[in-house]
C-alpha positions in Angstrom: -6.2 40.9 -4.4 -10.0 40.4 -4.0 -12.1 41.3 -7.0 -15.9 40.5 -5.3 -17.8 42.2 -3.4 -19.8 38.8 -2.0 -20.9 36.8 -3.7 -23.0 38.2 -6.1 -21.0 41.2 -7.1 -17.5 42.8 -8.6 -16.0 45.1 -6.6 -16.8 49.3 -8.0 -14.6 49.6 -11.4 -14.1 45.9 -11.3 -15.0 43.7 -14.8 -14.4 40.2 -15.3 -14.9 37.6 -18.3 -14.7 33.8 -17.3 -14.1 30.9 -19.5 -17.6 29.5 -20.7 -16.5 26.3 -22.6 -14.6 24.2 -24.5 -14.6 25.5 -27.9 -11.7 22.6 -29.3 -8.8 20.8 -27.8 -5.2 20.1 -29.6 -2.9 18.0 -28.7 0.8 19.6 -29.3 4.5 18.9 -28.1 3.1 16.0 -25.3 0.8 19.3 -23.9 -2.5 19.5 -23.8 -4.5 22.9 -25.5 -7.3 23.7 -24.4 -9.5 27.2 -26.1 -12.0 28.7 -24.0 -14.1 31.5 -25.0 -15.6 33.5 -22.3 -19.2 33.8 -24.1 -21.4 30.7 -25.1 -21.1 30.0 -28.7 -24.4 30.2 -29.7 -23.9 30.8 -33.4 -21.2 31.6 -36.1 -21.7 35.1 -34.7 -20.8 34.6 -31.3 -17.4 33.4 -32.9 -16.4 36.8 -34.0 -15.0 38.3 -30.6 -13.4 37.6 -27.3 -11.4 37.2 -25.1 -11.0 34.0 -25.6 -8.7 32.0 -23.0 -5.7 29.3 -23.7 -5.0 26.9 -21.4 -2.3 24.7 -21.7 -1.7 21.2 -19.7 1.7 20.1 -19.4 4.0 17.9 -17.2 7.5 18.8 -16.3 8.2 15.7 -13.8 6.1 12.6 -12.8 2.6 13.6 -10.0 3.9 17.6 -11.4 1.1 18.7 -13.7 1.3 22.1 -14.7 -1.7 24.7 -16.5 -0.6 27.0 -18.0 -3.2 30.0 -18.5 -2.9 32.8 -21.4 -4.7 35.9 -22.8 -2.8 37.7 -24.6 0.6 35.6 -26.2 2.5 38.8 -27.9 3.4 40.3 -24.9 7.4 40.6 -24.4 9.5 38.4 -23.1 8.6 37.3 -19.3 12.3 38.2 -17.7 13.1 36.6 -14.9 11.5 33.4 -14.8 12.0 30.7 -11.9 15.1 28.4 -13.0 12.6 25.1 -13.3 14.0 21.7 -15.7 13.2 20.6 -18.7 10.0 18.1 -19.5 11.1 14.8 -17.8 8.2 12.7 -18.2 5.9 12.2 -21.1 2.6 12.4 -19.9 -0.8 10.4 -21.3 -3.4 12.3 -22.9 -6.6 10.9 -23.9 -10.0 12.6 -25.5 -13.2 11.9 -25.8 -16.7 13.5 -25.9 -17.0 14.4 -22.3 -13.3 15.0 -21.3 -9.6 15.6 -22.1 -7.5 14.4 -19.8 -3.5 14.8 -19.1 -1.9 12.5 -16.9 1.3 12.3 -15.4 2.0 9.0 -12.8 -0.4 9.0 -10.6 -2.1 12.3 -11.0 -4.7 13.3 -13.7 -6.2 17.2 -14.9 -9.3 16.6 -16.9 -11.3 19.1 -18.6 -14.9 18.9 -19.3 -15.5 19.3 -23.1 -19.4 19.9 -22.4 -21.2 21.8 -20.0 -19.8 24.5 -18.1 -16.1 25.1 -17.3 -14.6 22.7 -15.5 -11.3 21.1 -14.7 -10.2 18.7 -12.3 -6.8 17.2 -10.6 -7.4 13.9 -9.6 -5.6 10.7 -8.2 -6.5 7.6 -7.1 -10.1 8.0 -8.7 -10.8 11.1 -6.7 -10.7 14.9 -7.0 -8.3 16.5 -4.8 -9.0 20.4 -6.5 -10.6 21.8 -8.8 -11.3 24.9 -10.6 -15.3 25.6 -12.3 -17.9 28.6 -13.5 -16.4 32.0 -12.4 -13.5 30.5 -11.0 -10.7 31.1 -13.6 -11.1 34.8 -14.9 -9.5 37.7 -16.8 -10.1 40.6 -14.6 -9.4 44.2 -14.7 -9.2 46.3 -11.4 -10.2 49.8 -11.3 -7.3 51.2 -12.6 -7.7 49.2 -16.0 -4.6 46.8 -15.0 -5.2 43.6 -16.3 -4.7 40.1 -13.9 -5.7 36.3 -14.5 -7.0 34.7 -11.8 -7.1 31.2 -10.6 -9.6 29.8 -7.9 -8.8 26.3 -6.8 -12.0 24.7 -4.5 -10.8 24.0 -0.7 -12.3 20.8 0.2 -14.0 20.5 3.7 -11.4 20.6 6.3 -8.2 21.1 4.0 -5.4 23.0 5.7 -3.2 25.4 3.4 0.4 25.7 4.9 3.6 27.4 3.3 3.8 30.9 1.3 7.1 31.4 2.1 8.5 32.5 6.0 5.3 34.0 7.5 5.1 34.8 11.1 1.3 34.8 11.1 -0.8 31.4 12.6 0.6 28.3 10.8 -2.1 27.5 8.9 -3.2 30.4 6.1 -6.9 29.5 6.3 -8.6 33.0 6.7 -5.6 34.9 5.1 -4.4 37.3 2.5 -0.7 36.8 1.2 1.0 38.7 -1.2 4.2 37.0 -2.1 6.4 40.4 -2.2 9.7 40.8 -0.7 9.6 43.6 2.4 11.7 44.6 5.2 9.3 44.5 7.9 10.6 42.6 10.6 9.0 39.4 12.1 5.8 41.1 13.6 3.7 41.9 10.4 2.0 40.5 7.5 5.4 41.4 5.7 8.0 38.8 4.9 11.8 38.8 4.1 11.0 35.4 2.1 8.1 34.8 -0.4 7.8 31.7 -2.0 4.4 31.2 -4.5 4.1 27.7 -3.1 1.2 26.7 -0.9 1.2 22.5 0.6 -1.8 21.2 1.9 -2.8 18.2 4.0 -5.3 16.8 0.9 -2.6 15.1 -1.0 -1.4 18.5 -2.9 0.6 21.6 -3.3 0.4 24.1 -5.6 3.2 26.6 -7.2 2.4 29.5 -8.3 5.2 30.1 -10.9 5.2 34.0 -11.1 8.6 35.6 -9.8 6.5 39.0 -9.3 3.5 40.1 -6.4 1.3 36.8 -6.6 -1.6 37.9 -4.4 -3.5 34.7 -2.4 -6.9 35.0 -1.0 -6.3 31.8 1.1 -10.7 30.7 2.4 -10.7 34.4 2.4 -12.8 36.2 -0.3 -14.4 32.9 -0.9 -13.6 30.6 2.4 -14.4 27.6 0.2 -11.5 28.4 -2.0 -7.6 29.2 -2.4 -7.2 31.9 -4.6 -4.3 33.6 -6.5 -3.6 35.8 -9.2 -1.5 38.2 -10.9 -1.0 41.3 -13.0 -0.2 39.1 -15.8 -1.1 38.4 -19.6 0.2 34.4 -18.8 0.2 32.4 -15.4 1.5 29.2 -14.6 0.5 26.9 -12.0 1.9 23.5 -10.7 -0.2 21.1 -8.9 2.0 18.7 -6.8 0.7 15.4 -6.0 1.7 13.7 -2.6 -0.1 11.8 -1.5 1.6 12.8 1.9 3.4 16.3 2.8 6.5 14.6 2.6 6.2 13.8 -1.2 4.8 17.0 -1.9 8.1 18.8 -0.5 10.3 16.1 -2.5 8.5 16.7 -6.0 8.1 20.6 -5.5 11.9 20.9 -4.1 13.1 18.4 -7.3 11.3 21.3 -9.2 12.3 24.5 -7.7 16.2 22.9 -6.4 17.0 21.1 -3.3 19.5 22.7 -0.3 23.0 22.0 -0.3 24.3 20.2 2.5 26.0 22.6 4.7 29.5 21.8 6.0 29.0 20.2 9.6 30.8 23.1 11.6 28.2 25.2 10.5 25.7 23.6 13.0 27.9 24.7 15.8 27.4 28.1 17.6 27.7 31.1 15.8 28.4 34.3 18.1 28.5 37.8 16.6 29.7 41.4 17.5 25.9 42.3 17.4 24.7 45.1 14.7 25.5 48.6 16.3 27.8 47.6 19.2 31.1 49.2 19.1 34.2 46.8 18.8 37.5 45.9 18.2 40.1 43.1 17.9 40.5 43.4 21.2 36.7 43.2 22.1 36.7 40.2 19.8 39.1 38.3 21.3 38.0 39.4 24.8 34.4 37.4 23.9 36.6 34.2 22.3 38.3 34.2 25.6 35.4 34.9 27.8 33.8 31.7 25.8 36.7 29.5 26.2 37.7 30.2 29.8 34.1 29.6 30.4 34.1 26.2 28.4 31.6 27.1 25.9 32.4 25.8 22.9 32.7 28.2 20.1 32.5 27.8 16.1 31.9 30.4 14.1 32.6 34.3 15.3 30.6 36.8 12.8 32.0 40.2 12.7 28.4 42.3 11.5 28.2 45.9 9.4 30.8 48.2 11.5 33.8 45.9 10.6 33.4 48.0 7.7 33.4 52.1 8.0 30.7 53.7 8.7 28.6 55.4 5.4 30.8 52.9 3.1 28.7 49.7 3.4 29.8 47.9 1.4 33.0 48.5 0.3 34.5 45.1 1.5 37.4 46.4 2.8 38.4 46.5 6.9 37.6 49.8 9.2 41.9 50.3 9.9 41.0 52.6 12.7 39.7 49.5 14.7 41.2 46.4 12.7 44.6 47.7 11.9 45.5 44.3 10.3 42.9 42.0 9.4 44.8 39.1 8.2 46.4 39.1 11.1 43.5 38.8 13.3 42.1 36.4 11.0 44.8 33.9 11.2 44.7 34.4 14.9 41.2 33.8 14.7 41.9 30.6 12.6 44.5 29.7 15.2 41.8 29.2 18.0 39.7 26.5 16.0 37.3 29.3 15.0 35.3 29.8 11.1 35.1 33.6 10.2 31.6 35.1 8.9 31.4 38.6 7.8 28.2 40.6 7.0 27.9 41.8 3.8 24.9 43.7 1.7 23.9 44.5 -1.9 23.9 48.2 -1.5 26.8 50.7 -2.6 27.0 53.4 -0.6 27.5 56.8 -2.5 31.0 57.4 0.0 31.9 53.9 -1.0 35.2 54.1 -3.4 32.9 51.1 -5.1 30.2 53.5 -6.1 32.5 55.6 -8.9 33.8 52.3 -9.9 30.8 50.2 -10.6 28.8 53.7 -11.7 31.7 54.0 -14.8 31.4 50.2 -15.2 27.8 49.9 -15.8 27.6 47.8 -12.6 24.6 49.6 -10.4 20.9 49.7 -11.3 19.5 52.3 -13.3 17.2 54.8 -13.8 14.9 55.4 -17.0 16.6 58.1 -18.2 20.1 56.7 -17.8 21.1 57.8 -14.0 22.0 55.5 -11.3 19.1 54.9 -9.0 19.7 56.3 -5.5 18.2 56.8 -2.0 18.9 57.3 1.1 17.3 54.8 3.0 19.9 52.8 5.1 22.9 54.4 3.6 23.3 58.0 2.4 23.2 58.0 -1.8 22.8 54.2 -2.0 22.9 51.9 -5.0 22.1 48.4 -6.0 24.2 46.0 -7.8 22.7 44.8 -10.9 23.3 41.3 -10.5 21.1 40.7 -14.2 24.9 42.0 -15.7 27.2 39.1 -15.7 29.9 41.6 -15.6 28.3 43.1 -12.3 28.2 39.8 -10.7 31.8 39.3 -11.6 32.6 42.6 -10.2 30.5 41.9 -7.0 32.5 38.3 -6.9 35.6 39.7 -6.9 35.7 41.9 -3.6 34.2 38.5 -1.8 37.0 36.5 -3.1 39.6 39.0 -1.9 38.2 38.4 1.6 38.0 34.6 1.3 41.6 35.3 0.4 42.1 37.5 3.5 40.8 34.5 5.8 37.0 34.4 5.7 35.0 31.7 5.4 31.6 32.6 4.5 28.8 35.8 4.8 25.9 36.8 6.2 24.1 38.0 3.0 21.7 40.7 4.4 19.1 42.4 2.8 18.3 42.5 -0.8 14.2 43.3 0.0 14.2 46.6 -1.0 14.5 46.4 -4.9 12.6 49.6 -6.7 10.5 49.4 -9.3 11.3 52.6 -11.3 14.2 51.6 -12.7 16.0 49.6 -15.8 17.7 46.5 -15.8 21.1 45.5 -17.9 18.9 42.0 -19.2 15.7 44.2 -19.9 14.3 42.3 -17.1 10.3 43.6 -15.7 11.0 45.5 -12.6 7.9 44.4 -11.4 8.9 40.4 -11.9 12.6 41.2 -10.7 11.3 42.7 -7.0 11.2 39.1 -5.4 13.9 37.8 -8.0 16.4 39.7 -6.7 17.6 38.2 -4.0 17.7 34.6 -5.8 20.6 36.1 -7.9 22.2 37.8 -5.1 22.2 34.9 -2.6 23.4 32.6 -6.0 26.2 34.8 -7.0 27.5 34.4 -3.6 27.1 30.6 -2.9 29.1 30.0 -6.5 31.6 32.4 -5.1 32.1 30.4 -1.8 31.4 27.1 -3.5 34.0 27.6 -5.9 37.0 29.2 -3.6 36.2 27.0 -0.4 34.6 23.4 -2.5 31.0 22.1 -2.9 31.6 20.5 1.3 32.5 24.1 2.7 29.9 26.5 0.8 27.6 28.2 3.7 25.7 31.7 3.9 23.7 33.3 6.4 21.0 34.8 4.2 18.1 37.0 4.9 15.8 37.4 1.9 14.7 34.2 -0.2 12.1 33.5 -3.3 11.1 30.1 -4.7 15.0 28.1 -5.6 16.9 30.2 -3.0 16.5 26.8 -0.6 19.4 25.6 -3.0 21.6 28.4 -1.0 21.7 28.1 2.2 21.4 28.5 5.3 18.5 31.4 5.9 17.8 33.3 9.5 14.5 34.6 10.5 15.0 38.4 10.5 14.7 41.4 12.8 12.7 39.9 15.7 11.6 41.8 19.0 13.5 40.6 22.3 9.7 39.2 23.7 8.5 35.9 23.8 5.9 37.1 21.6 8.4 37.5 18.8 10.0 34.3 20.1 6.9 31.9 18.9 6.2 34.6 16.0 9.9 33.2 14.7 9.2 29.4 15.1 5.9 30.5 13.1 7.9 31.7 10.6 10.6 29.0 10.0 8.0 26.4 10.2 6.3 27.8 7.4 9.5 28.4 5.7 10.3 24.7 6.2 6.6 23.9 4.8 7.8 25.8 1.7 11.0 24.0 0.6 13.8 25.6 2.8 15.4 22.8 4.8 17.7 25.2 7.0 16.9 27.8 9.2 18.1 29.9 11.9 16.6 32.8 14.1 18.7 35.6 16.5 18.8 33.8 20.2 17.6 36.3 22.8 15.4 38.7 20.1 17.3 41.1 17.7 15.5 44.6 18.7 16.2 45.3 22.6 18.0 43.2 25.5 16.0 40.4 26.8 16.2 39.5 30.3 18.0 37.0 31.9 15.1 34.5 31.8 13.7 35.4 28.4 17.4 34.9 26.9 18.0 31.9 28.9 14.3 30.2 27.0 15.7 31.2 24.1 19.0 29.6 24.4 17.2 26.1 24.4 14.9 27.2 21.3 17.9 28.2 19.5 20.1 25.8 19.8 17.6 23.0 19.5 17.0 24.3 16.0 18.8 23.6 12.8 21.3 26.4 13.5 22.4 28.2 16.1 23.2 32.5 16.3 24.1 34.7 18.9 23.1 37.8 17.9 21.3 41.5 18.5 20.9 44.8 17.5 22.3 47.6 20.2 23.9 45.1 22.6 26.0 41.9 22.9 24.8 38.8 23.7 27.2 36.8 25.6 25.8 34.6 28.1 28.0 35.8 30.8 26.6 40.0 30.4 22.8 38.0 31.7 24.0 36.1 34.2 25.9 33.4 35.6 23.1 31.1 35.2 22.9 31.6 31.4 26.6 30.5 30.9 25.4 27.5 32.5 22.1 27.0 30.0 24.3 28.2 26.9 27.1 25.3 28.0 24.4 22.7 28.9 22.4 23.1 25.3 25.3 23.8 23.1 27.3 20.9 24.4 23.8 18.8 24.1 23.3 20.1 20.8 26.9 18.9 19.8 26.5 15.5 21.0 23.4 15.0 18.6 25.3 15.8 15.9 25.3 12.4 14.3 21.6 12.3 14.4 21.5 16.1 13.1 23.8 15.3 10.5 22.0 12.4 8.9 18.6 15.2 9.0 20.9 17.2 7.2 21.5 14.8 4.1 17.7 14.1 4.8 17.1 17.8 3.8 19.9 17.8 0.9 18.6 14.9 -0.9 14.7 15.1 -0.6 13.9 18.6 0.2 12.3 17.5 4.0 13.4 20.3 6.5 15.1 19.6 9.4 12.7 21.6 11.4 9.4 19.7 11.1 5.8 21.6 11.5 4.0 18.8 13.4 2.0 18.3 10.3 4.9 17.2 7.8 5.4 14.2 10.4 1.5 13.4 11.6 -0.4 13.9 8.7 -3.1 11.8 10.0 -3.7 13.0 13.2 -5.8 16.3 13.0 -4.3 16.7 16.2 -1.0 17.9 14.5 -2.6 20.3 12.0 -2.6 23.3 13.7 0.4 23.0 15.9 2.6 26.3 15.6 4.3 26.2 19.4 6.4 22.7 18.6 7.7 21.0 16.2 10.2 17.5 15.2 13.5 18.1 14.9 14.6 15.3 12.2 11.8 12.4 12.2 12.7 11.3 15.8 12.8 14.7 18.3 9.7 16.8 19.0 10.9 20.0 20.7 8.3 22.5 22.9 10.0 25.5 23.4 9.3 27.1 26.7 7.5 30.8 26.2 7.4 31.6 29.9 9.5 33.1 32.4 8.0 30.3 35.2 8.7 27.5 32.9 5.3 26.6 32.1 4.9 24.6 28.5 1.8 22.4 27.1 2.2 20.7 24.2 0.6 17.5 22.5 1.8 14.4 22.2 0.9 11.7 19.4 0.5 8.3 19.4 2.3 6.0 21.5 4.7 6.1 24.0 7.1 8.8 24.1 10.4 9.3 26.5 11.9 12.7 27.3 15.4 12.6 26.3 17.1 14.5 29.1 15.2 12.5 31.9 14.2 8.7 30.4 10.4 9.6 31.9 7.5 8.3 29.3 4.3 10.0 28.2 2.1 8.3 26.5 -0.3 10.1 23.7 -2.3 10.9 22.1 -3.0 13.9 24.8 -2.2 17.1 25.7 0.7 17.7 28.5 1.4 20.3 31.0 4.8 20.9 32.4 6.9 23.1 34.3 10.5 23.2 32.9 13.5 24.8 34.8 15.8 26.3 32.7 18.2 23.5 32.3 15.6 21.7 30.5 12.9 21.6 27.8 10.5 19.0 26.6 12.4 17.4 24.3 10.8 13.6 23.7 12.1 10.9 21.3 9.5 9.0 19.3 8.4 5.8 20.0 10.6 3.0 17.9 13.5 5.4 17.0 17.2 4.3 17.7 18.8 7.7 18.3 22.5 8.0 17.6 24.5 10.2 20.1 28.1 11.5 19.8 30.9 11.2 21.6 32.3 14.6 21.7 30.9 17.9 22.9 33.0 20.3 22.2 32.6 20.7 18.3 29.9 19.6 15.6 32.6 18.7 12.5 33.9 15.5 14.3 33.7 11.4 13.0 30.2 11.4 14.2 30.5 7.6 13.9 33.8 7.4 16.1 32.6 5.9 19.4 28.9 6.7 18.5 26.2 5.5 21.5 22.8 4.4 19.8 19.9 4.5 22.1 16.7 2.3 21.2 13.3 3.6 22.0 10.5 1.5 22.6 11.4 -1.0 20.1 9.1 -4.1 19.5 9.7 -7.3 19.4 10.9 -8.3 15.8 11.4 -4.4 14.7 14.7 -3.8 12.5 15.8 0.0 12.8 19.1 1.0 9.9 20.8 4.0 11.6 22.7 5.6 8.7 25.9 7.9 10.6 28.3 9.3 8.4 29.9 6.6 6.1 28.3 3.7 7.9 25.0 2.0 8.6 24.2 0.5 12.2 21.2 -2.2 12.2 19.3 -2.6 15.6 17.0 -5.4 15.9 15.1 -6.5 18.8 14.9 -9.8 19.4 12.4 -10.6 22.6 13.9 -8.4 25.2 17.2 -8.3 23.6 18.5 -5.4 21.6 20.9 -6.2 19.2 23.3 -3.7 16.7 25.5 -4.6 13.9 27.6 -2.5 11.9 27.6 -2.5 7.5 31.3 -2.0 8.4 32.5 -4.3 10.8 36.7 -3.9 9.8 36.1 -0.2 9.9 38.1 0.8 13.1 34.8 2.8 15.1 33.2 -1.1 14.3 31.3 -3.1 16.9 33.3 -5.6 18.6 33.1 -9.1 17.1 31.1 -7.5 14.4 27.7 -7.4 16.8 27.1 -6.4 20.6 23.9 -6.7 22.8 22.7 -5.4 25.8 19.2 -5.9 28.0 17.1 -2.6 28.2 17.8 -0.4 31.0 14.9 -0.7 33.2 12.2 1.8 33.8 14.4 4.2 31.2 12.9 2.5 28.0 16.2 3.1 26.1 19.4 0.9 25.5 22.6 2.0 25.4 24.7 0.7 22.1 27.8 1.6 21.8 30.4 1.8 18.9 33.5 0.6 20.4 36.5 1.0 18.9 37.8 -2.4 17.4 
């Protein structure tokens, strides 16, 4: 929300009062206190009014240092609030006559006892932010609502990344964000998920923790600054010290949760009935068989909304008309290898038997004076599940666990954007805080649901909507995209900002969700998707079977698939990578090149794991450019090497896609194709990249750890396992590099 009119000026019906000075400092609980009146204190006299402004410094976890800033304290209760731990670390706190200071490991806030306002985060001896005269404020807008405010200052060249899944440019320089939940496809300002994080290439994030509309004027109102507020009497802020990207994401995500590690057959290819396509078993099984008889391997078949009846979403129970016996069909299902998603939604649907029942339970969201809240946008007479009610969440539980029951192994948890604000919740919870909160409590209730009937291994979802935490439920697609290559890069956009906010899975609907692409669009696509952490086949009014396109497409959906299979080892090991340190497996070029400004605007590519860089093709012709960084690179489908830094143009046919491995990697490569949940260390190839002479690369796959060493032009690989029956023979094996390929074949032999 801007506030300014330049910068001279408040905006018409605008006032603001801004912290002064120092008036005392306590020290209370290992925080730091800090009371600011918003006047100069002059004389006794000036001490007899307000407001005056509480800031308190405190440290939840090491390089975490959080500020907490306060008006008014008797407010009520702030319902929700982000699920963060308790104090880990006892921080340092010294005084003296120029400064207070709080520090926590390596990073410091000081505050500036004389003078004007001023406080500082700083590391290393230097400032990374800070915040001084007008910058922190208690502002009223026009209609008398009352917001705190917190400017942090931008140094020169500083990049702001993050905010949640945003399919505008990468980098938020120039923008305004409001972090609230909307459903408004991929080609707005809207987004499905809003996180109140923002990571920056300067050696720090900064979380916003506010469940509610958090409104960031990133170098916009005032370009030199990043600025955020909300209608709030008390705000919270985190700064996250790195130094790099990386360790920002690991400290924010050991805040805010880290994902769980999604079972492996999850990584293979998901193919759906598509939204409002008619089907049946028999249209089901005609696609399973179309897929096998083609040899496209096959993992996960989703059966979306109309495997329910119509105007009864969601009433969990199988359309008979068209799925006369559903256990059935699911064990025949089962039979063929195949996992079984189903979509599900929040919303009760007035014709839903579920309606009268959770309605005389006290299950559905209500209105102020006592009625269930209704509309009729997306189903006629709708309600929402109160998921504050531990009762309602049982409820909801209960219909999913019948279906697990039935043969289902996980959901697509749509929606959950739309929450109102006129409305009362069972906890007493704000409406205004629980807009964005929602969806954390609806994606949770049903991850413990599957993580309790199907184990902490099996536990997967295929969720839309997503605040700060909802990383720790997994795995999350991009939304209603256009079939365009437009809304193509708009959707790498977004899960590379997603991935820049904590979220270490992601997904996206190959081909475009709204309209049929053509053959060539769907066929780029195809290599995009499944060269991303997970892999959908999915659309809105038609199927997307590769064989409805063309010919040809079977062809690209068999070559990447069975590609994508084969780098499952290497996939995998991101995976854990993303599970225990919060990195995503989908890089932004940034998170891995920090320190070439190269890399900091890059929106069009990005690293799969540490080792792959990916530049998907937006053009029917096959024409791509993309940059490479230091060193020497080698494309992974043809063994040629380009060397960077520089920019490279290509022309791709369909069958391919730049897809280069970085320079002193040791890539491990599977030795099946036709499934991802295999013994990815069971006759495992590892191929060396541009080793040097004297480099040692550990290769962790699965259970076991390979070692490749290079010793002069000899490549050697030993195995932490060597009686383990996928070990190297005589414990060791070593090859010569294969000429002009710059890679050397290592592989696992069976003992």
């Amino acid at each position: 929300m801007k506030f300014t009119d330049g910068y001279w000026l408040l905006r018409e019906g605008v006032t603001a009062a801004h912290p002064a000075q120092v008036l005392d400092v306590e020290e209370t609980d290992g925080a730091l206190e800090v009371h600011a009146p918003t006047r100069p204190i002059r004389s006794r006299g000036d001490l007899m009014t307000g407001p005056v402004l509480t800031l308190r410094a405190h440290s939840p976890l090491p390089d975490v240092i959080g500020l907490t800033l306060t008006h008014f304290s008797g407010g009520p209760s702030h319902r929700p609030a982000f699920e963060l731990p308790a104090a880990a670390t006892v921080p340092r706190i010294t005084c003296d006559d120029e400064h207070a200071t709080l520090t926590s490991g390596d990073l410091s806030v000081r505050v500036a006892r004389t003078g004007p306002w001023n406080v500082e985060f700083r590391a290393h001896g230097r400032t990374l932010t800070r915040s001084g005269p007008r910058n922190t404020g208690i502002m009223r807008d026009p209609s008398g609502a009352h917001h705190l405010r917190e400017q942090l200052v931008l140094n020169v060249g500083t990049s702001v990344y993050g905010l949640g899944e945003r399919f505008g440019p990468l980098v938020k320089n120039g923008q305004t964000v409001d972090i609230w939940q909307s459903d408004g496809g991929t080609c707005s300002e809207q987004a499905y998920k809003n996180v109140p994080f923002f990571l920056t290439d300067a050696g720090y994030g900064v979380f916003v923790d506010h469940p509610g509309r958090v409104s960031f004027e990133v170098a916009s109102e005032v370009v030199s600054r990043v600025q955020f507020s909300a209608e709030t009497q008390e705000l919270t802020y985190y700064v996250i010290h790195g130094p790099t990207p990386k360790d920002i994401l690991r400290r924010y995500t050991a805040l805010t949760g880290r994902p769980a590690l999604p079972p492996a057959w999850s990584f293979g290819l998901w193919l759906s009935t598509s939204f409002t396509t008619s089907y049946d078993e028999e249209t089901v099984t005609s696609f399973i068989e179309g897929m096998r008889e083609r040899e496209l391997p096959l993992s996960v078949f989703h059966f979306d909304c109309f495997w329910m009846r119509e105007f009864h979403w969601c009433d969990f129970r199988w359309d008979d008309r068209v799925f006369p016996d559903p256990e059935g069909m699911l064990a025949r299902l089962k039979a063929r290898g195949l996992r079984v998603s189903v979509w599900i939604n929040p919303y009760i649907a007035q014709r839903s038997p579920l309606f009268a029942e959770g309605k005389a339970l006290g299950h559905l969201l209500r209105r102020p004076d006592g009625g269930v809240w209704q509309w009729d946008m997306w189903q006629p007479g709708m309600a929402l599940v109160d998921f504050t009610s531990p009762a309602a969440r049982d409820w909801y539980a209960a219909k999913l666990r019948a279906l697990l029951a039935q043969g289902v192994d996980c959901f697509k948890t749509d929606f959950g954007e739309r929450v109102p604000l006129d409305v009362v919740w069972s906890d007493g919870s704000d409406p205004e805080r629980m807009h964005n909160y929602y969806t954390y409590l609806y994606n949770r209730t049903v991850f413990e649901v599957l993580r309790e009937h199907r184990g902490e291994e099996e536990a997967v979802l295929f969720a839309r909507s997503a605040t700060a935490g909802s990383q720790q439920f997994p795995v999350h697609w991009g939304g209603d995209c256009e079939a365009t290559y437009q809304s193509m890069a708009e959707s790498l956009r977004g899960g590379l900002s997603l991935g820049l906010s904590g979220f270490g899975f992601w997904s996206h609907d190959i081909g475009g969700f709204e309209g049929t692409p053509s053959p060539a669009l769907f066929k780029r696509w195809l290599a995009f998707g499944l060269l991303s952490s997970h892999s959908r086949l999915h659309g809105s009014g038609s199927y997307r079977v590769p064989w409805l396109f063309d010919e040809e497409s079977v062809d690209v959906a068999r070559h990447f698939t069975r590609l994508k299979l084969r780098l499952m080892p290497y996939l995998y090991e991101a995976a854990r990578t993303a599970h225990r340190e919060g990195l995503p497996v989908m890089r932004a070029m940034v998170l891995e090149f920090p320190d070439d400004p190269g890399c900091a605007h890059l929106e069009r590519q990005y690293m799969l794991g540490p080792d792959l860089l990916v530049a998907p093709v937006f053009d029917d012709d096959g024409d791509v450019t993309y940059y490479v960084p230091e060193g020497t690179w080698t494309h992974f489908l043809t063994g040629r090497a380009v060397t960077g830094p520089r920019w490279v143009r290509e022309r791709h046919g369909v069958m391919s896609v730049p897809l280069l491995v970085r320079p002193g990697a040791v890539l491990p490569v599977g030795a099946r194709d036709d499934r991802p949940d295999y013994d990815h260390a069971d006759g495992v190839t590892l191929r060396a990249y541009g080793l040097r002479p004297g480099e040692r690369v550990t290769v962790p796959v699965g259970d076991v750890t390979f070692t490749v060493v290079r010793e002069g032009d000899v490549l050697r690989a030993t195995c932490s396992d060597p009686a383990a029956p996928w070990a190297l023979a005589a414990g060791a094996r070593e090859a010569r590099a294969l000429p002009g390929t710059g890679a050397l074949a290592l592989a696992a032999e069976p003992a």
